[in-house]
C-alpha positions as CSV (number, residue, x, y, z in Angstrom):
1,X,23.5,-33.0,10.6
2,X,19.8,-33.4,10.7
3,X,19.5,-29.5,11.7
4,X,21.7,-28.8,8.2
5,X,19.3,-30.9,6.3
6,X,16.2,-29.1,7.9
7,X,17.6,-26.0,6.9
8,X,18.6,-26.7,3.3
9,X,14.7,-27.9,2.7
10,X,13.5,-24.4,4.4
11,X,15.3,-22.7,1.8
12,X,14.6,-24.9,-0.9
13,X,10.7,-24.3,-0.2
14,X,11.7,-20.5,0.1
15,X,13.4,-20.4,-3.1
16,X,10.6,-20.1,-5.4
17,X,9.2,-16.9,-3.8
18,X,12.4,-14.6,-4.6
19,X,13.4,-17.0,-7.9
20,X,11.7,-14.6,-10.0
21,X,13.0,-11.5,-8.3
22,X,15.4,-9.0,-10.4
23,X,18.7,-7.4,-9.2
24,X,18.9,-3.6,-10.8
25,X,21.5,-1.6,-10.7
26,X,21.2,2.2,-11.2
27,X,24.5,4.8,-11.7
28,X,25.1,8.6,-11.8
29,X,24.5,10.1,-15.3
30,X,28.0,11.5,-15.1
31,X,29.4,7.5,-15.2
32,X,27.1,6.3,-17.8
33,X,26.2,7.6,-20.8
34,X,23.3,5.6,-22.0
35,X,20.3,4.4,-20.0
36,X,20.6,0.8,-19.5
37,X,17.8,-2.0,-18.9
38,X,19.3,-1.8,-15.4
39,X,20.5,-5.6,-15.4
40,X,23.8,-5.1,-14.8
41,X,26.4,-2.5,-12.8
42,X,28.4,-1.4,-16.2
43,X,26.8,1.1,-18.6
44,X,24.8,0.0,-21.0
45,X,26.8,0.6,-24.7
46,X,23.7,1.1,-26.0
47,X,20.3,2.8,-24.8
48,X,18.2,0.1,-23.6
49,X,21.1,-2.2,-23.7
50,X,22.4,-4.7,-20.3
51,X,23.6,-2.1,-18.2
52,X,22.6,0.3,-15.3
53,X,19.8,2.8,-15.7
54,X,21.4,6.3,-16.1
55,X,20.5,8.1,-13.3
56,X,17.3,8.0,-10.5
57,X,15.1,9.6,-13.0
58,X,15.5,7.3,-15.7
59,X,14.6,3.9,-13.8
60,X,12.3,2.2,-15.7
61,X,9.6,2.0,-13.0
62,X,7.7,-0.3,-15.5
63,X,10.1,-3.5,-15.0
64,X,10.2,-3.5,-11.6
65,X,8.5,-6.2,-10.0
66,X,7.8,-7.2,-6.9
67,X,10.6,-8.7,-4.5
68,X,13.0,-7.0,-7.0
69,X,16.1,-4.9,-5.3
70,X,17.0,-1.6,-7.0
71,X,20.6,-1.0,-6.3
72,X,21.6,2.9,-6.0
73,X,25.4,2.7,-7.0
74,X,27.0,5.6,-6.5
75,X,26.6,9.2,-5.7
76,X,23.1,11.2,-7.3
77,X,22.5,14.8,-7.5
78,X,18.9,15.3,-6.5
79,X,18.6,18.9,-7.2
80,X,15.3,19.0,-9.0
81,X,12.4,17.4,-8.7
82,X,12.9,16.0,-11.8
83,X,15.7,13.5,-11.0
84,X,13.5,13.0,-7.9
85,X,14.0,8.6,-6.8
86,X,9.8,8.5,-7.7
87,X,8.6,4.7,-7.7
88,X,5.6,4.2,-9.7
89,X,4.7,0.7,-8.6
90,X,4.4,-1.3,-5.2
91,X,5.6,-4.5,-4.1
92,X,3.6,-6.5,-2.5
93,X,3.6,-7.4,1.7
94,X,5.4,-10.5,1.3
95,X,7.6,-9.3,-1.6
96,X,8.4,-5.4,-1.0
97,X,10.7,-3.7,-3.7
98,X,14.0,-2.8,-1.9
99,X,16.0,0.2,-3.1
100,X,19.1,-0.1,-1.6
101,X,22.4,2.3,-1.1
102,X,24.2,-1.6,-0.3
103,X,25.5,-1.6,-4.0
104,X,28.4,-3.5,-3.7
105,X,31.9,-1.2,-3.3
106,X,29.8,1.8,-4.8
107,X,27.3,2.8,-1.8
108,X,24.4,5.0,-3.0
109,X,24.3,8.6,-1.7
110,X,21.8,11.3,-2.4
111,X,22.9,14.4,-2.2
112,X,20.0,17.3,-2.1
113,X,22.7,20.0,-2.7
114,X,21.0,22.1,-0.4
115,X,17.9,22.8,-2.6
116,X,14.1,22.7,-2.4
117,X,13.8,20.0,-5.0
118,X,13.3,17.5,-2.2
119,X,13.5,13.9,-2.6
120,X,10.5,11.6,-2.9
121,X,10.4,8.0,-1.8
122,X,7.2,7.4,-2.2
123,X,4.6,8.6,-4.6
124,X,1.0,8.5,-4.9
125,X,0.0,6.4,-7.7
126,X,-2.8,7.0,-10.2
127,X,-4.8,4.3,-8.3
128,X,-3.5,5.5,-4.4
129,X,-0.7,5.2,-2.6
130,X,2.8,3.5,-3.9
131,X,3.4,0.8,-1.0
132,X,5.7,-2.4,0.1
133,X,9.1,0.1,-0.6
134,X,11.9,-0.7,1.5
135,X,14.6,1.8,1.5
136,X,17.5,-0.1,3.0
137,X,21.2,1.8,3.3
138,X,20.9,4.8,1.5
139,X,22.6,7.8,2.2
140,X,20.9,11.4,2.2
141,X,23.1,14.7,2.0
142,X,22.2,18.0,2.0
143,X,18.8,17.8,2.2
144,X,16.9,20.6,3.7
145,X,14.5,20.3,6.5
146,X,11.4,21.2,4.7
147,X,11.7,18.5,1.9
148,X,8.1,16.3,1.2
């Protein structure tokens, strides 16, 4: 009993750091056909609405935050380096950003399609690196040997 109770106040004083952490979901653009505010799995019915964001390259790099988790759903054609997964913000070292293929019963996969495109993770930001990214369960197809 008194190891329960120790654990429930460990939590409880852990709470506030992830509290303020988003859940985002992203989907293929061939399943949604507006880009969503990423708060939710469905498709947004509007553009900028509750819903998914509409592919990797429409992920609104601006409202991610810190300890959030950006959910892949789904699978992505990443033929171009324009629909390249290109973070533009960090997390921080006790609150990384996690983009996840865990979306729950519609696993992220990112299929390359055999091209040059390549598929960033991690870009350099306009004031240096892009750091504290986790990349946890995602899957990677196709991808040639000589991506960056």
């Amino acid at each position: 009993m008194i190891r329960l109770l120790v654990v429930l106040l460990c939590l409880l004083f852990m709470l506030p750091v992830w509290a303020d952490a988003k859940i985002l979901y992203t989907r293929s653009p061939s399943v949604c056909a507006n880009n969503g505010n990423g708060m939710g799995y469905d498709c947004a019915t509007s553009v900028g609405g509750v819903g998914a964001f509409k592919g990797t390259n429409n992920i609104l790099w601006g409202s991610v935050s810190s300890g959030d988790i950006v959910y892949i759903c789904g699978i992505h054609v990443i033929n171009t380096a324009s629909l390249r997964v290109t973070p533009t913000v960090s997390g921080s070292s006790g609150k990384p950003i996690i983009i996840s293929g865990d979306c729950p019963n519609d696993p992220g996969v990112l299929d390359g399609q055999n091209s040059s495109a390549g598929i960033r993770l991690v870009n350099l930001g306009s004031s240096g690196p892009i750091t504290h990214i986790i990349v946890d369960k995602l899957v990677f197809k196709n991808v040639v040997s000589n991506n960056d």
